[in-house]
C-alpha positions as CSV (number, residue, x, y, z in Angstrom):
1,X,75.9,-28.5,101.0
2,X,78.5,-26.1,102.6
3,X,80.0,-23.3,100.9
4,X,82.3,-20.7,100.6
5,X,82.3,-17.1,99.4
6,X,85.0,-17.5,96.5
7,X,85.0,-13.9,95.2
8,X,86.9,-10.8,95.7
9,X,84.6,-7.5,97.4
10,X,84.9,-5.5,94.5
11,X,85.7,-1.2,96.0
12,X,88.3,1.3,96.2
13,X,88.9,4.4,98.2
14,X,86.4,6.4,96.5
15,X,83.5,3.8,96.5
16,X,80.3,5.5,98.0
17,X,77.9,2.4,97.5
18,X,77.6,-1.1,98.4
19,X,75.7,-3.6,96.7
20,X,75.3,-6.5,98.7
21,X,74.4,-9.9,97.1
22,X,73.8,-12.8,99.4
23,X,75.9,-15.4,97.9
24,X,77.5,-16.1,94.6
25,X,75.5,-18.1,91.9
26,X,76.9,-21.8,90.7
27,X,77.7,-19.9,87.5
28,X,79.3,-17.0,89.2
29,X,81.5,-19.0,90.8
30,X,82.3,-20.5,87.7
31,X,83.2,-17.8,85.8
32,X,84.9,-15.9,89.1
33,X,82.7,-12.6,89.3
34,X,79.1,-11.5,90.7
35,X,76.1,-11.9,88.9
36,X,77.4,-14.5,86.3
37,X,74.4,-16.3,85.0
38,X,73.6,-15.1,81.1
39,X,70.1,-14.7,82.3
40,X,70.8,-12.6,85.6
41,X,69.7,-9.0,84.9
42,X,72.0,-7.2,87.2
43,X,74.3,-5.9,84.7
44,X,71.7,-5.1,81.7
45,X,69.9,-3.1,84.7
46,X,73.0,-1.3,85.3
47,X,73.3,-0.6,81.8
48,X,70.0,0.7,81.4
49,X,69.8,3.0,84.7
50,X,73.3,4.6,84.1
51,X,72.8,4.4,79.4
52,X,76.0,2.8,79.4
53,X,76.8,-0.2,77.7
54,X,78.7,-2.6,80.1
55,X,80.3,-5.9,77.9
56,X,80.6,-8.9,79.2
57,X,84.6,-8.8,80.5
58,X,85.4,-8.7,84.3
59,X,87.5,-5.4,83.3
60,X,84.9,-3.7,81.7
61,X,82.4,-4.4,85.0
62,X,85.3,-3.3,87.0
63,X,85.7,-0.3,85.4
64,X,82.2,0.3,85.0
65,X,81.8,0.4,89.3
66,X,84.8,2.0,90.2
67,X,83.8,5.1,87.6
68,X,80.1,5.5,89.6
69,X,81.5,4.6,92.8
70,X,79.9,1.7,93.0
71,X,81.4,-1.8,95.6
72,X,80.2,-4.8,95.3
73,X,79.9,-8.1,97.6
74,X,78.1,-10.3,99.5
75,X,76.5,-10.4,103.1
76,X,77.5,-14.4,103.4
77,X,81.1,-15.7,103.8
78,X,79.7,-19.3,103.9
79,X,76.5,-21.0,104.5
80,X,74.7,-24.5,103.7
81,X,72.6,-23.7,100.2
82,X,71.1,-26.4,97.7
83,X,72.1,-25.4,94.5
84,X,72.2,-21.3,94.4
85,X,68.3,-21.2,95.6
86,X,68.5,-18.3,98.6
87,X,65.0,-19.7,100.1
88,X,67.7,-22.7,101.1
89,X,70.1,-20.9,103.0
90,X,70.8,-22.1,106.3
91,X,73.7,-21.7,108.9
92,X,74.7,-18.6,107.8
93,X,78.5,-17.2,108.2
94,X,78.6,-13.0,107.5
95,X,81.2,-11.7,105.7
96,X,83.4,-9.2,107.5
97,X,83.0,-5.8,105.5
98,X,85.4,-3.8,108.5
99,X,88.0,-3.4,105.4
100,X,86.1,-2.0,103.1
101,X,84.2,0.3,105.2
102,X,87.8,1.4,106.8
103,X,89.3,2.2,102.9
104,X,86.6,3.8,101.0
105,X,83.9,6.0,101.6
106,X,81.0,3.9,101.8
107,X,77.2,5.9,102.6
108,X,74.8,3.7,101.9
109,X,74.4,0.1,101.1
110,X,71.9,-1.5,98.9
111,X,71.0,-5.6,99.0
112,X,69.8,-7.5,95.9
113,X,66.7,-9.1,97.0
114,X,65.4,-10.2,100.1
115,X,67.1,-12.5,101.3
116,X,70.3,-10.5,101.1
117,X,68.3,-7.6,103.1
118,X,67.5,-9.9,105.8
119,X,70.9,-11.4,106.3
120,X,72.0,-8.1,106.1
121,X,69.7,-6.8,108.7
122,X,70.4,-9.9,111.1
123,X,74.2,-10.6,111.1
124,X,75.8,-7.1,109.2
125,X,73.6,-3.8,110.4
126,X,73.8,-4.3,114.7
127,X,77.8,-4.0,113.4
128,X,77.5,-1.5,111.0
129,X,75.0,1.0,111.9
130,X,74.3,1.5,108.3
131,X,71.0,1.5,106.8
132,X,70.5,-0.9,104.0
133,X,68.2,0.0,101.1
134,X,66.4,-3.6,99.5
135,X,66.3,-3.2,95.9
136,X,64.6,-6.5,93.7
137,X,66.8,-9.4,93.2
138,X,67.9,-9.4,89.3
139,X,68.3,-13.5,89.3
140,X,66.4,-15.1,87.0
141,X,64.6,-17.7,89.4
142,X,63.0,-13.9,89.7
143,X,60.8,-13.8,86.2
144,X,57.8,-12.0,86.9
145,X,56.0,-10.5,84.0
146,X,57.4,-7.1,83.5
147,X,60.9,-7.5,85.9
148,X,62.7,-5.4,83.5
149,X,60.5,-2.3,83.9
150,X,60.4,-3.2,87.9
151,X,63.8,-3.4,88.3
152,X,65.1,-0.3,86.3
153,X,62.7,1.4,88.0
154,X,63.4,0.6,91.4
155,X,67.5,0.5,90.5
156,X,67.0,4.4,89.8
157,X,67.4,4.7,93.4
158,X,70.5,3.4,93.3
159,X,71.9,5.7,90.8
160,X,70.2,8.7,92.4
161,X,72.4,8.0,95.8
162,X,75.6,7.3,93.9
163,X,74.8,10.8,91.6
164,X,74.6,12.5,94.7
165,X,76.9,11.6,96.2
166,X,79.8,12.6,93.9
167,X,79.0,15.6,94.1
């Protein structure tokens, strides 16, 4: 089924990191913000990496990337998908991220899982010229024994970038 990128990019002028997704969940969509599903781990990695506690209100997230510097979107503008399963993306549209690059200070760019990566890689870096960084997807279709540890672990990159580069 086709469809659409419904969300916002989430940034402002002093945003130093992207987090690409690919495309918004079902639930995400539903609820009108990134990483919506109760059992995605995105935000309670966050939480974890940074010790903050982030509550479940689209101000609160808000807040919570705009004080680490942190912008958020997705490589897809539209696509054909089954359901939200990645593995069944096809036909592939890129988002345009020209704006946000142009208005904030964007260094580095991290994807949630692999798919993401290789979108990115395909349609978004021969544009950009910047490197993306793959970190683990946090969805739970992902539920390997131990994720939790894995992903903290390998998000700790992603706060090591955005530590450094407030300074």
């Amino acid at each position: 089924m086709k469809v659409y990128h419904t969300l916002e990019p989430i940034y402002d002028k002093h945003s130093k990191v992207l987090i690409l997704g690919s495309m918004p969940s079902i639930k995400s969509k539903e609820i009108g913000f990134y990483y919506g599903h109760p059992k995605n781990r995105f935000w309670s990695t966050l939480s974890a990496i940074y010790e903050e506690t982030i509550d479940d209100s689209i101000t609160s997230k808000i807040q919570f990337l705009k004080k680490h510097h942190i912008a958020l979107f997705d490589v897809i503008k539209s696509c054909d998908i089954d359901g939200s399963s990645d593995s069944s993306i096809k036909n592939v549209v890129p988002n345009d991220l020209t704006e946000i690059l142009k208005q904030s200070q964007i260094q580095t760019i991290f994807t949630t899982g692999k798919k993401a990566y290789q979108l990115y890689q395909k349609y978004i870096y021969p544009k950009t010229k910047i490197k993306a960084i793959s970190l683990p997807s946090t969805s739970p279709a992902y539920c390997k024994k131990g994720i939790e540890q894995i992903l903290i672990k390998e998000y700790q990159k992603m706060k090591v970038y955005t530590n450094e580069l407030k300074k």
